[in-house]
Backbone as CSV, one residue per row, in Angstrom:
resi,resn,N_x,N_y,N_z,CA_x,CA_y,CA_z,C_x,C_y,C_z
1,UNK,-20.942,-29.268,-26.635,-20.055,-29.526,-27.768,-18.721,-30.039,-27.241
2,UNK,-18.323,-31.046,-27.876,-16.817,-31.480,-27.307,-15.658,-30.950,-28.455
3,UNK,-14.574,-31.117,-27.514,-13.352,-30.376,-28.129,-13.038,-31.943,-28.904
4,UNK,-12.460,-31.103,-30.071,-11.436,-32.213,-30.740,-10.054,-31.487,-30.692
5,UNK,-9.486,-32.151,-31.533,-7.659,-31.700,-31.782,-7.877,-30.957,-33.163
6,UNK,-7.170,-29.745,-32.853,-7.179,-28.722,-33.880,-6.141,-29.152,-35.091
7,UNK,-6.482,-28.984,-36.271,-5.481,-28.733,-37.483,-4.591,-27.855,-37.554
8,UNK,-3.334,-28.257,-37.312,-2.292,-27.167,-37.049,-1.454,-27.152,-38.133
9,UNK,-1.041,-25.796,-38.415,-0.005,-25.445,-39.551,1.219,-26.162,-39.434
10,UNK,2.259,-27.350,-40.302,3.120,-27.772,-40.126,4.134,-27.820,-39.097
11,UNK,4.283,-26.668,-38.683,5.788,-26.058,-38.297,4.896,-26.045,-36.376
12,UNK,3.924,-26.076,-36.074,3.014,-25.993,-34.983,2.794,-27.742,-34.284
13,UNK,3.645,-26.963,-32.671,2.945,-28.636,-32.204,2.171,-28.326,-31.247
14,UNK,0.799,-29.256,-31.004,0.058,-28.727,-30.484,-0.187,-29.592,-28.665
15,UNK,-0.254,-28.712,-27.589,-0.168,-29.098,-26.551,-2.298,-28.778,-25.968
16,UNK,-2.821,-30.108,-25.641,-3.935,-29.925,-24.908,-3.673,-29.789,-23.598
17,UNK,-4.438,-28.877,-22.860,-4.326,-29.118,-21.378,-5.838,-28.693,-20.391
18,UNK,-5.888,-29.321,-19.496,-7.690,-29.230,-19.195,-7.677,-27.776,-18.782
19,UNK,-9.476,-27.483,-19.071,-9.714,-26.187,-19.092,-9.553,-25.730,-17.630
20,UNK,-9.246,-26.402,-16.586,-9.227,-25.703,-15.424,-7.363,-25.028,-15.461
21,UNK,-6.856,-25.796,-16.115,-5.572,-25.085,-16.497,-5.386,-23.677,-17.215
22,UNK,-4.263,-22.717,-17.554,-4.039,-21.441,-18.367,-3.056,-21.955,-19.233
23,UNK,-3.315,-21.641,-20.190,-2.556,-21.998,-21.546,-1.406,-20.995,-21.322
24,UNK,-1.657,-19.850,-20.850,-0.403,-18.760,-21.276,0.949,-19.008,-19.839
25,UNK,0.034,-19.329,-18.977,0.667,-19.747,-17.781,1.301,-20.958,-18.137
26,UNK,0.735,-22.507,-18.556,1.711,-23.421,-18.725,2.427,-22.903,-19.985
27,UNK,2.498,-22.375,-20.681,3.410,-22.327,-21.941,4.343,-21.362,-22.042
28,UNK,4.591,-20.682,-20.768,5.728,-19.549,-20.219,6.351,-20.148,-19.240
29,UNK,5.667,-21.279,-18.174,6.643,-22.340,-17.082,7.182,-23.239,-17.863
30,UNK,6.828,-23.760,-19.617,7.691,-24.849,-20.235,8.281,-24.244,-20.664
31,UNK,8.594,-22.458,-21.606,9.181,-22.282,-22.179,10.847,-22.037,-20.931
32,UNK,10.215,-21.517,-19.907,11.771,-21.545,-19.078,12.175,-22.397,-18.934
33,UNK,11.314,-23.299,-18.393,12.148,-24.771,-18.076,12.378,-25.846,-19.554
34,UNK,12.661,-25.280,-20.841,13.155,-25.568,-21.573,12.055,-26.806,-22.035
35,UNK,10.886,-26.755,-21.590,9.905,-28.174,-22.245,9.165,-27.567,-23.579
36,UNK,9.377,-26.235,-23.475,8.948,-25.797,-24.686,9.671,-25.132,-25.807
37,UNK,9.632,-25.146,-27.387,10.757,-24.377,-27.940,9.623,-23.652,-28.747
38,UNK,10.376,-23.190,-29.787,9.474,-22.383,-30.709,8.487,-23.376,-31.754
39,UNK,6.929,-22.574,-31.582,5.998,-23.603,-32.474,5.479,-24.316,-31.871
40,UNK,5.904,-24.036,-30.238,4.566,-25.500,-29.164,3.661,-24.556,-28.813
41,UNK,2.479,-24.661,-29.470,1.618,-24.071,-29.205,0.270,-24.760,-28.065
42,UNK,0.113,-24.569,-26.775,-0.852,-24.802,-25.648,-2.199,-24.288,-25.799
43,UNK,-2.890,-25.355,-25.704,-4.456,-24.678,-25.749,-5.339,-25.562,-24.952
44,UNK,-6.673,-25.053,-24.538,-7.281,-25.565,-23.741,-8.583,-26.327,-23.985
45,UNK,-8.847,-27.366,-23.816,-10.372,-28.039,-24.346,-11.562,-27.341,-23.299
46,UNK,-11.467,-26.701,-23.049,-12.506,-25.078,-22.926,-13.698,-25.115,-24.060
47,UNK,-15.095,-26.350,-23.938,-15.700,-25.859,-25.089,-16.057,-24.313,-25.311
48,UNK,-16.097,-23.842,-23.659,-16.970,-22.055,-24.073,-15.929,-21.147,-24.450
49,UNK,-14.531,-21.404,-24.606,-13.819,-20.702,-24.564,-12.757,-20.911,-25.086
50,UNK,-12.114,-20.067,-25.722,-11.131,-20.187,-26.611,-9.897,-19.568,-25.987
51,UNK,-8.639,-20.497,-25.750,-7.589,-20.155,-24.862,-6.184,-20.881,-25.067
52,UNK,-5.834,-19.949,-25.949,-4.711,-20.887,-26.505,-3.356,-20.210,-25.893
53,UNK,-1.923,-20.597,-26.655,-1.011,-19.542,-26.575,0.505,-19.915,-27.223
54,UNK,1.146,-19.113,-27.654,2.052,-19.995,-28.627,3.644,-19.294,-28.216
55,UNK,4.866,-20.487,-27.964,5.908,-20.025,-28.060,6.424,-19.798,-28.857
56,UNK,7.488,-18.855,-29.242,8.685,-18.292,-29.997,10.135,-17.999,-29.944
57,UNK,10.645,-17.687,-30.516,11.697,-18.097,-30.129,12.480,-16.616,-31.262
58,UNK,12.092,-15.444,-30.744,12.167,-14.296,-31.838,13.909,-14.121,-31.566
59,UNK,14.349,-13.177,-33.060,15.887,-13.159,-33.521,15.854,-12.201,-33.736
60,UNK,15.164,-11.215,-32.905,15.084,-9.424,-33.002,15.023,-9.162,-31.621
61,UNK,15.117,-7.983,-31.027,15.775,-7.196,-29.901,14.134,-7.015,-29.734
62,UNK,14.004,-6.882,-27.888,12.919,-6.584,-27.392,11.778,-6.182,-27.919
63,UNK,11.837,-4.777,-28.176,10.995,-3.924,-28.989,10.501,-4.097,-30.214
64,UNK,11.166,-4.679,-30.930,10.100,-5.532,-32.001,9.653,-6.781,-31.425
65,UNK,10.371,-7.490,-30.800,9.401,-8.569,-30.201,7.866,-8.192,-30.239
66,UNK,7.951,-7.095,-29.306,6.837,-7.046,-28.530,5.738,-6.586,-29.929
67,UNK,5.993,-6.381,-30.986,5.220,-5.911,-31.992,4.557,-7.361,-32.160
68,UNK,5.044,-8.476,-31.753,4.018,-9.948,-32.088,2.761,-9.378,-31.310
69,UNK,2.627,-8.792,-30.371,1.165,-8.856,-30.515,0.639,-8.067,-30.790
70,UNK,0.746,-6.731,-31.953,0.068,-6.301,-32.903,-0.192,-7.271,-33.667
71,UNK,0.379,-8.355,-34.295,0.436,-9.136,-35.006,-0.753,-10.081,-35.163
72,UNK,-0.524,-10.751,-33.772,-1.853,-11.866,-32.812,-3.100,-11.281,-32.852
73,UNK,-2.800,-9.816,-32.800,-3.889,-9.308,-32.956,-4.682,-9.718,-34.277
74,UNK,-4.175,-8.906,-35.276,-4.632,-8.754,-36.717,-4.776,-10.135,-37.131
75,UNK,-4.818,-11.346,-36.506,-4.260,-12.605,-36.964,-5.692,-13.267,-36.282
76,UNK,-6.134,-12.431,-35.382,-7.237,-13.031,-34.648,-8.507,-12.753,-35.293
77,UNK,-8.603,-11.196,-35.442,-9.583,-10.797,-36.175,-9.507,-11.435,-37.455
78,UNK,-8.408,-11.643,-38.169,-9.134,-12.146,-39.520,-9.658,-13.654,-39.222
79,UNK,-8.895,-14.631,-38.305,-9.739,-15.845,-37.954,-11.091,-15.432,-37.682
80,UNK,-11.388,-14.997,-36.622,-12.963,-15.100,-36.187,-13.508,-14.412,-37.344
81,UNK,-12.990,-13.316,-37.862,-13.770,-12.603,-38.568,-14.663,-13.808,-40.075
82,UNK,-13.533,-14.672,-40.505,-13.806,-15.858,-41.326,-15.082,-16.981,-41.013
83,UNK,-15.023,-16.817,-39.321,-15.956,-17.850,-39.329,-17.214,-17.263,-38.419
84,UNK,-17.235,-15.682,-38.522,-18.844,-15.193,-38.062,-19.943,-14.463,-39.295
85,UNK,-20.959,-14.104,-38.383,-21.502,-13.530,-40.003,-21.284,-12.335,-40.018
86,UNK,-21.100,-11.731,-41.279,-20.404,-10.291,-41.449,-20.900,-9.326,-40.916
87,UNK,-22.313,-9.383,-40.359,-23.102,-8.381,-39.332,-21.793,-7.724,-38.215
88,UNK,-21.085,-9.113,-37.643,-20.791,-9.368,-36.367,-19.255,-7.668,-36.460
89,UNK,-19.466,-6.863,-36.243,-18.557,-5.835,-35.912,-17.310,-6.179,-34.693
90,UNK,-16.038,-7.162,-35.349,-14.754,-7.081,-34.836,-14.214,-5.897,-34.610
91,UNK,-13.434,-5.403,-33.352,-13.091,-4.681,-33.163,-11.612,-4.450,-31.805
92,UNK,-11.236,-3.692,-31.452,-9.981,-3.661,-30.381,-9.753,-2.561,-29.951
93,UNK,-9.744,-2.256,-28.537,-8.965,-1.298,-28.001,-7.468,-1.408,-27.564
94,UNK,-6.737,-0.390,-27.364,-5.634,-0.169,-27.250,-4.911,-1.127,-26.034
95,UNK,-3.996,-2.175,-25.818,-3.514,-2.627,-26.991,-4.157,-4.173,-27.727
96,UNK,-4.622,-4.622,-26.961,-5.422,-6.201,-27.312,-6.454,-6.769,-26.323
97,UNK,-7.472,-5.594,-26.408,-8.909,-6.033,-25.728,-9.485,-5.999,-27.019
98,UNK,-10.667,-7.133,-27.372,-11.268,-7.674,-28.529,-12.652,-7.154,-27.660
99,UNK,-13.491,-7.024,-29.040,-14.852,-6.831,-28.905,-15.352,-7.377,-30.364
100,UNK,-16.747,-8.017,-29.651,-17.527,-7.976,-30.601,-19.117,-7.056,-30.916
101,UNK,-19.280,-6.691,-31.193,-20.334,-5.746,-31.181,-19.923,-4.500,-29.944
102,UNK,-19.283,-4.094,-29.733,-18.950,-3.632,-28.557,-18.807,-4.353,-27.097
103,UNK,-19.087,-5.626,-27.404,-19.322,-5.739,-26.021,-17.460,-6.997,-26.199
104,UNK,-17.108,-6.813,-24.678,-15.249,-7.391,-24.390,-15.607,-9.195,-24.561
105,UNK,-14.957,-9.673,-25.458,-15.201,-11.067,-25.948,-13.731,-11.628,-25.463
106,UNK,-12.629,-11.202,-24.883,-11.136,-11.354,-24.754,-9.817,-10.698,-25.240
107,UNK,-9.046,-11.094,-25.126,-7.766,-10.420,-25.944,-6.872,-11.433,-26.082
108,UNK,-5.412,-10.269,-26.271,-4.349,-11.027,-26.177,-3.248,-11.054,-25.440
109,UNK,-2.408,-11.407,-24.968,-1.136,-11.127,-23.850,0.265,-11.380,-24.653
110,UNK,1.036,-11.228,-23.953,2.694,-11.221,-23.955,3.065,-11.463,-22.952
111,UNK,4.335,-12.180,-23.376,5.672,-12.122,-22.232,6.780,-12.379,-22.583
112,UNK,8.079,-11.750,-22.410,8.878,-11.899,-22.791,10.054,-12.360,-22.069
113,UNK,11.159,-13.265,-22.479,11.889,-14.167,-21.267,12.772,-12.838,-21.004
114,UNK,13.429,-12.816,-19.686,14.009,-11.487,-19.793,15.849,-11.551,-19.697
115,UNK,16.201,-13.109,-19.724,17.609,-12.921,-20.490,17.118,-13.309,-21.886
116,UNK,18.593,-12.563,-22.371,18.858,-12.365,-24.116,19.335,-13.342,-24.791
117,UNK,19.967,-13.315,-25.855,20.729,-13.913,-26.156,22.195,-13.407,-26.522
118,UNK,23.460,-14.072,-27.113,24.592,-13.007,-27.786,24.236,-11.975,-28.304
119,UNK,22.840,-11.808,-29.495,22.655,-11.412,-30.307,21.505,-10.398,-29.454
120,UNK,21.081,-10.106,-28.513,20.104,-9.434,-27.812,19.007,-9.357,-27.818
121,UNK,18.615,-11.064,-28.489,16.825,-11.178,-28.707,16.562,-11.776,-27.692
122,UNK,15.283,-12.090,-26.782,14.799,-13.113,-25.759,15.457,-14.576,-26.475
123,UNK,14.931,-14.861,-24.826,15.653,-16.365,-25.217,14.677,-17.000,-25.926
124,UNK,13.023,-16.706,-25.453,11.752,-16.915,-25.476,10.729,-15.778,-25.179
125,UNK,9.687,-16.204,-26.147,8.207,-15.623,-26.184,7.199,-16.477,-25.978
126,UNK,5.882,-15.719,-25.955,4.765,-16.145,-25.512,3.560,-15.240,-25.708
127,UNK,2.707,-15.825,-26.919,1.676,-14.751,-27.125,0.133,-15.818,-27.058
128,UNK,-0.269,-15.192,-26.274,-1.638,-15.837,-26.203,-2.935,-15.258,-26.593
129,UNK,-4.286,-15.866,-26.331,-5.376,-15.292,-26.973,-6.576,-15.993,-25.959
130,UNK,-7.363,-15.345,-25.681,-9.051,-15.496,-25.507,-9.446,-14.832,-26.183
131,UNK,-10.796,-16.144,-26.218,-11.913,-15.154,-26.845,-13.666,-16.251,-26.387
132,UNK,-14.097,-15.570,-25.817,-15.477,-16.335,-25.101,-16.404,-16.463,-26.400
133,UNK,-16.781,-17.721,-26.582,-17.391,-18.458,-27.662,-18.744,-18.472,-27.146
134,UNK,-18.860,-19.146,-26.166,-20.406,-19.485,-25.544,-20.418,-18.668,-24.093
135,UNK,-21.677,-18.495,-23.554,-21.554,-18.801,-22.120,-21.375,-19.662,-21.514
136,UNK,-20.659,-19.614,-20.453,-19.708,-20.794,-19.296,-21.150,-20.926,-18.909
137,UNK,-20.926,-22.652,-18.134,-22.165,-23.016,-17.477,-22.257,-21.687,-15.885
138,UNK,-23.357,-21.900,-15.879,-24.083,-20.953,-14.589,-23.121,-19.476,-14.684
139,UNK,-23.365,-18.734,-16.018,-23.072,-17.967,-16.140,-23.541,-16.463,-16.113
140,UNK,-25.229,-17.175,-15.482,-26.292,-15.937,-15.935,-26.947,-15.601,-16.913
141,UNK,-27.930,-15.103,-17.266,-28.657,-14.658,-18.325,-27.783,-13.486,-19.329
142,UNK,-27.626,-13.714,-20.887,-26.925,-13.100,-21.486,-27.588,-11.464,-21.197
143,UNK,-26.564,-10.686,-20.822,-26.750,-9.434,-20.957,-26.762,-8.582,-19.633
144,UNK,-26.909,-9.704,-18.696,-26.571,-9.049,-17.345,-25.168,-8.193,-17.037
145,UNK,-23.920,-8.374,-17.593,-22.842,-7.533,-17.760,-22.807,-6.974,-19.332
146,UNK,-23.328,-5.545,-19.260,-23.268,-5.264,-20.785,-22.083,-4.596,-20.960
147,UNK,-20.777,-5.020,-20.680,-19.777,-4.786,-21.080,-18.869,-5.984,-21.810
148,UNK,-19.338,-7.061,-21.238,-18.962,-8.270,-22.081,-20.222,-9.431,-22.762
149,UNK,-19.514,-9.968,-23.600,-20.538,-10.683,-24.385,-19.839,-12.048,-25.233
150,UNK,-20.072,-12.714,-25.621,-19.875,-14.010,-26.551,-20.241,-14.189,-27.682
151,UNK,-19.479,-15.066,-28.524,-19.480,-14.801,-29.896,-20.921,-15.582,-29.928
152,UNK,-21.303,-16.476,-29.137,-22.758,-17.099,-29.598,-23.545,-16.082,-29.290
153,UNK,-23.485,-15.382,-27.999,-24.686,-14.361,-27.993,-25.056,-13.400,-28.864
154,UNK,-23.810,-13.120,-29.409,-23.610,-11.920,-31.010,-24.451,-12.730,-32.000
155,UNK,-25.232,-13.975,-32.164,-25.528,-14.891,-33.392,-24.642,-15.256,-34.074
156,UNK,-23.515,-15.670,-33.831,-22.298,-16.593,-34.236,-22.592,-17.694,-34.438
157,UNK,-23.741,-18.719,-33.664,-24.038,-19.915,-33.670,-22.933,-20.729,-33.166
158,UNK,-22.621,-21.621,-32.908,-21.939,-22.920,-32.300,-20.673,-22.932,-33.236
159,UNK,-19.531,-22.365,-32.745,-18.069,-22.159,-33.485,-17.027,-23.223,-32.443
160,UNK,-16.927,-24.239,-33.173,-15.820,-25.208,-32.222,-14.145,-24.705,-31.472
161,UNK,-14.123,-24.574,-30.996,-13.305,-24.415,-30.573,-11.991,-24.695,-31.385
162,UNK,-11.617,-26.095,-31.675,-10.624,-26.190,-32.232,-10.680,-25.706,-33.592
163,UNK,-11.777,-25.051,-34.700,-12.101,-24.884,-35.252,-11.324,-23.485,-35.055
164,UNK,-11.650,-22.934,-34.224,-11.007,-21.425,-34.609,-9.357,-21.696,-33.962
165,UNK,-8.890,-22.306,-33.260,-7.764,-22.370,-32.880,-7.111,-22.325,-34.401
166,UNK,-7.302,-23.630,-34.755,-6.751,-23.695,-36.038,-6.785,-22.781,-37.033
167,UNK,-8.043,-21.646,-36.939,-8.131,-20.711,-37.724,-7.009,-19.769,-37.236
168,UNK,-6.957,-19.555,-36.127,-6.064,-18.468,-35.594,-4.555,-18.941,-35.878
169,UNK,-4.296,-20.116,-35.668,-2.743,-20.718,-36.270,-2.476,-20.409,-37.330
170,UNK,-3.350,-20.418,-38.514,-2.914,-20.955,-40.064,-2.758,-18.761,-40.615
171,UNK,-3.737,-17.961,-39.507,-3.581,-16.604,-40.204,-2.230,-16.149,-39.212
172,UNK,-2.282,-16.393,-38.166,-1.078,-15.975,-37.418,0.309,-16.568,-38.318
173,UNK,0.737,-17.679,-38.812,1.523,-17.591,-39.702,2.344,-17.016,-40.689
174,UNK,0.674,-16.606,-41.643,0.839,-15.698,-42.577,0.825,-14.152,-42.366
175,UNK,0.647,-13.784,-41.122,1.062,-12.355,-40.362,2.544,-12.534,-40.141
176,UNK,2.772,-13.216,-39.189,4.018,-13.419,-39.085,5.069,-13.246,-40.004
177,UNK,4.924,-14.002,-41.173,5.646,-14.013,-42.655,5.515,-12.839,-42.745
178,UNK,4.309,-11.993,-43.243,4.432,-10.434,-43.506,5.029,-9.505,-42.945
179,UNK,5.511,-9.986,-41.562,5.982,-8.999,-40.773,7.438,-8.908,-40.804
180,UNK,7.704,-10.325,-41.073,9.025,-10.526,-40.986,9.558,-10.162,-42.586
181,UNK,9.122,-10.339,-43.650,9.547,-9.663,-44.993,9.009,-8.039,-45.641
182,UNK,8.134,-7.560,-44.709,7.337,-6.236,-44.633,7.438,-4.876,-43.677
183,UNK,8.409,-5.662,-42.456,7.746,-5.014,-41.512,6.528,-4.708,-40.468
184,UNK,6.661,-3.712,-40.083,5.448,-3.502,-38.975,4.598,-2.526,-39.833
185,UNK,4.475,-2.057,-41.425,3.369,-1.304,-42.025,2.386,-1.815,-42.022
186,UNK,2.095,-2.965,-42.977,0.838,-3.827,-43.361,0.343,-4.335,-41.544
187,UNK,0.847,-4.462,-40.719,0.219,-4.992,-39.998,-0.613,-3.685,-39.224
188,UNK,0.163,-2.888,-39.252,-0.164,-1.496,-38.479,-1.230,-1.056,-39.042
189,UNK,-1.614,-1.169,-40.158,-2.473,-0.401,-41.102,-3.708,-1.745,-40.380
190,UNK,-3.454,-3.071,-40.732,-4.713,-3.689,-40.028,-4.869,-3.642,-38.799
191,UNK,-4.151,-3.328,-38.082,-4.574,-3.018,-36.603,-5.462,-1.679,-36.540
192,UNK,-5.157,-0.650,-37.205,-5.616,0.736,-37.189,-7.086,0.473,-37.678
193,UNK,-7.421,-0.492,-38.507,-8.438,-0.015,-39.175,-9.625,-0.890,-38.098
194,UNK,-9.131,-1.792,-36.853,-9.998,-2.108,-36.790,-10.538,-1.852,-34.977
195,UNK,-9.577,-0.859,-34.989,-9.434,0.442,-33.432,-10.517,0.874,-33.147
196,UNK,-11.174,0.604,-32.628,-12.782,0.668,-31.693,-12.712,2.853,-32.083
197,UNK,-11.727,3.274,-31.336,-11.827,4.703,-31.210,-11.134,5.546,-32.119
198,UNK,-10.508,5.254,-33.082,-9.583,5.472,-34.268,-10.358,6.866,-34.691
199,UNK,-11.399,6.926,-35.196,-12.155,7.635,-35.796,-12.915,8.774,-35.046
200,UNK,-12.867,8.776,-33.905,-14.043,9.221,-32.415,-13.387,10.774,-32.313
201,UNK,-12.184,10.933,-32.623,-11.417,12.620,-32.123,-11.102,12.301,-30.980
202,UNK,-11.435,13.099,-29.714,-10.548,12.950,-28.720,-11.285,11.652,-27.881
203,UNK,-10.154,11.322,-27.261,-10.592,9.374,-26.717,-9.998,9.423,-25.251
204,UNK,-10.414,8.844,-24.293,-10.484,7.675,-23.405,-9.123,6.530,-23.780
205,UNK,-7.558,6.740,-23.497,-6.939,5.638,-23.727,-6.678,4.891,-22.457
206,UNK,-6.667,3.400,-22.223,-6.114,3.103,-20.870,-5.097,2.709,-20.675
207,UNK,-4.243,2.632,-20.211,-2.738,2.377,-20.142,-1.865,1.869,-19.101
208,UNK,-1.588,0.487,-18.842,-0.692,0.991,-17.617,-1.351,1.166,-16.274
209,UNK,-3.015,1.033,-16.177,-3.441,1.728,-15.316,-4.050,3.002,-15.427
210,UNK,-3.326,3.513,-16.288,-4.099,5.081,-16.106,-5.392,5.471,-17.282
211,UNK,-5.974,6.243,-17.070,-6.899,6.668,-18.487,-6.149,7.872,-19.539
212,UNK,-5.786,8.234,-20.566,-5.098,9.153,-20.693,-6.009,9.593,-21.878
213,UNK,-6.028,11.318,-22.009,-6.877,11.757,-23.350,-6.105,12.156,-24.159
214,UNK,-6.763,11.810,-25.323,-6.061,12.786,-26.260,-6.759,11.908,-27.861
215,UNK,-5.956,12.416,-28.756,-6.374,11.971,-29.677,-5.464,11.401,-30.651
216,UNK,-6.079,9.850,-31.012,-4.751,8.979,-32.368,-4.376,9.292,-33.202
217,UNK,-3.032,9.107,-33.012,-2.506,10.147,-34.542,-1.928,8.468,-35.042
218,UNK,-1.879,7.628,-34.898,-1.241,6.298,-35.084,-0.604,5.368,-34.717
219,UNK,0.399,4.853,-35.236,1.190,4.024,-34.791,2.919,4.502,-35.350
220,UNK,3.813,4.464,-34.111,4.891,4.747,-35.110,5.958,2.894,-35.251
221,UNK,7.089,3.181,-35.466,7.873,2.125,-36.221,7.599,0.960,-35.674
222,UNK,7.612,1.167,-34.219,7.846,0.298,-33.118,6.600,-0.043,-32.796
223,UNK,5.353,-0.155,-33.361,3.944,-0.427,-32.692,3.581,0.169,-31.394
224,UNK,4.267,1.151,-31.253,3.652,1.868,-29.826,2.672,3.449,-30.368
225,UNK,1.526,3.168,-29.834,0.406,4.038,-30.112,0.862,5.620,-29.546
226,UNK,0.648,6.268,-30.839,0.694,7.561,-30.440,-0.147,8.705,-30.158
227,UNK,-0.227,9.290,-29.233,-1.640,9.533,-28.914,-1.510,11.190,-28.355
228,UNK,-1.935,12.230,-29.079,-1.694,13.601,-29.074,-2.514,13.915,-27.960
229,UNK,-2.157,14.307,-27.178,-2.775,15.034,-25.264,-2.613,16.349,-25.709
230,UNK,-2.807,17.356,-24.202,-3.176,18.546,-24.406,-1.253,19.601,-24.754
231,UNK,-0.421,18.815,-23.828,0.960,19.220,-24.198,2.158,18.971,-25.255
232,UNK,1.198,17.758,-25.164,2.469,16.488,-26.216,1.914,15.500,-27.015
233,UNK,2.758,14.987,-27.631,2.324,13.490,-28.386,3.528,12.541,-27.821
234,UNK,2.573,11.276,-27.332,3.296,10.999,-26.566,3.057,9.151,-27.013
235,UNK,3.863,8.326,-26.801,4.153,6.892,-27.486,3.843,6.075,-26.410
236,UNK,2.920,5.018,-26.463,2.339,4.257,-25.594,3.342,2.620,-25.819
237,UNK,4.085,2.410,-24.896,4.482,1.353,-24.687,3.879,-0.291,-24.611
238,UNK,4.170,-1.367,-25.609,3.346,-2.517,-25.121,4.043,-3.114,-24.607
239,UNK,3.648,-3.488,-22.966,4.343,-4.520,-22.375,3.872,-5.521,-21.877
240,UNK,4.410,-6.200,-21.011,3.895,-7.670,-20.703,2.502,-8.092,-20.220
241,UNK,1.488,-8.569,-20.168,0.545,-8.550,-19.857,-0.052,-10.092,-20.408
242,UNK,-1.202,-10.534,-19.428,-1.682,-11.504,-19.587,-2.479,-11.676,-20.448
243,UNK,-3.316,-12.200,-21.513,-4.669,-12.182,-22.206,-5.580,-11.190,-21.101
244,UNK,-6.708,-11.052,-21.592,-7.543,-10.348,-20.960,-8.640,-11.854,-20.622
């Protein structure tokens, strides 16, 4: 299947770059070196793979920044979720590993520029996304890693690439808008509902490196997961990190 050029939401310009390239990588070296502003969104003609990533240019202080990728999140699932069949069980662990049927299909990343401005927002952002569509050539027989999987192997059938890019632009928008006239509720509430372990009692969280137990009590203001252990309840930080 060949890539075309995705339909992008007005305010979105769209940067191709070959799949041996990283979308999140070139679109964090333009945003410093000033080739990128807010709304250049980088993506990759990757038919098996979906690899985009979008700058910003946020007018809020760190810590909500970093709530864009609760956001990317909820913005992703409702794209794919639009264009698979409803069998297909979307899902996420803590903070933006995607699954489909259980099995790891990609995520999402952050980064944040780390001077401010007068006003103490980044100068620049950067939120990106995978998500494995097909198997890559000489990738093996589906099922040999049953921890990851593809939206074709789930019976997704042949989903274009720019096809969901564009899907993921036009809902990431309208998250965005909500967040910014709503807050972090409505988004929190769709992130929660679609938490792989939400429901399980005591969980397996990973963090940082570490595994930590305990059990979800939610999300508080700031999108950092709160997660009741054997002493404390204690607030899980989202920080910088690449797509998965």
């Amino acid at each position: 299947m060949t890539s075309s050029t995705p339909d992008l939401p007005p305010l979105m310009s769209g940067h191709k770059v070959a799949s041996s390239q990283v979308p999140f990588a070139e679109a964090c070296r333009g945003a410093q070196a000033g080739r990128f502003g807010a709304g250049d969104l980088v993506w990759s003609d990757d038919p098996a793979r979906l690899d985009v990533a979008l700058v910003l240019e946020p007018e809020v202080a760190p810590s909500r920044a970093r709530e864009m990728l609760l956001v990317a999140m909820v913005a992703a699932g409702d794209a794919i979720g639009a264009l698979v069949p409803p069998e297909v069980a979307l899902t996420w662990d803590w903070p933006a590993s995607l699954f489909a049927n259980d099995g790891g299909i990609g995520g999402a990343g952050l980064r944040l520029c780390e001077s401010l401005d007068a006003d103490g927002a980044p100068d620049w952002m950067v939120i990106g996304l995978t998500v494995a569509l097909r198997p890559a050539p000489r990738a093996g027989e589906p099922g040999l890693d049953p921890d990851r999987t593809t939206l074709y192997d789930e019976g997704c059938g042949e989903i274009a690439t720019s096809d969901l890019i564009a899907a993921f632009a036009r809902h990431l928008m309208t998250w965005i808008d909500t967040w910014q006239q709503d807050g972090l509720a409505r988004v929190g509430e769709a992130w929660l509902f679609r938490m792989r372990t939400r429901d399980q009692g005591e969980v397996t969280v990973a963090h940082e490196g570490a595994a930590l137990r305990g059990r979800v009590r939610g999300l508080d203001e700031h999108g950092r997961l709160l997660l009741e252990c054997a002493d404390d309840t204690i607030a899980l930080e989202i920080h910088d990190a690449d797509p998965a």
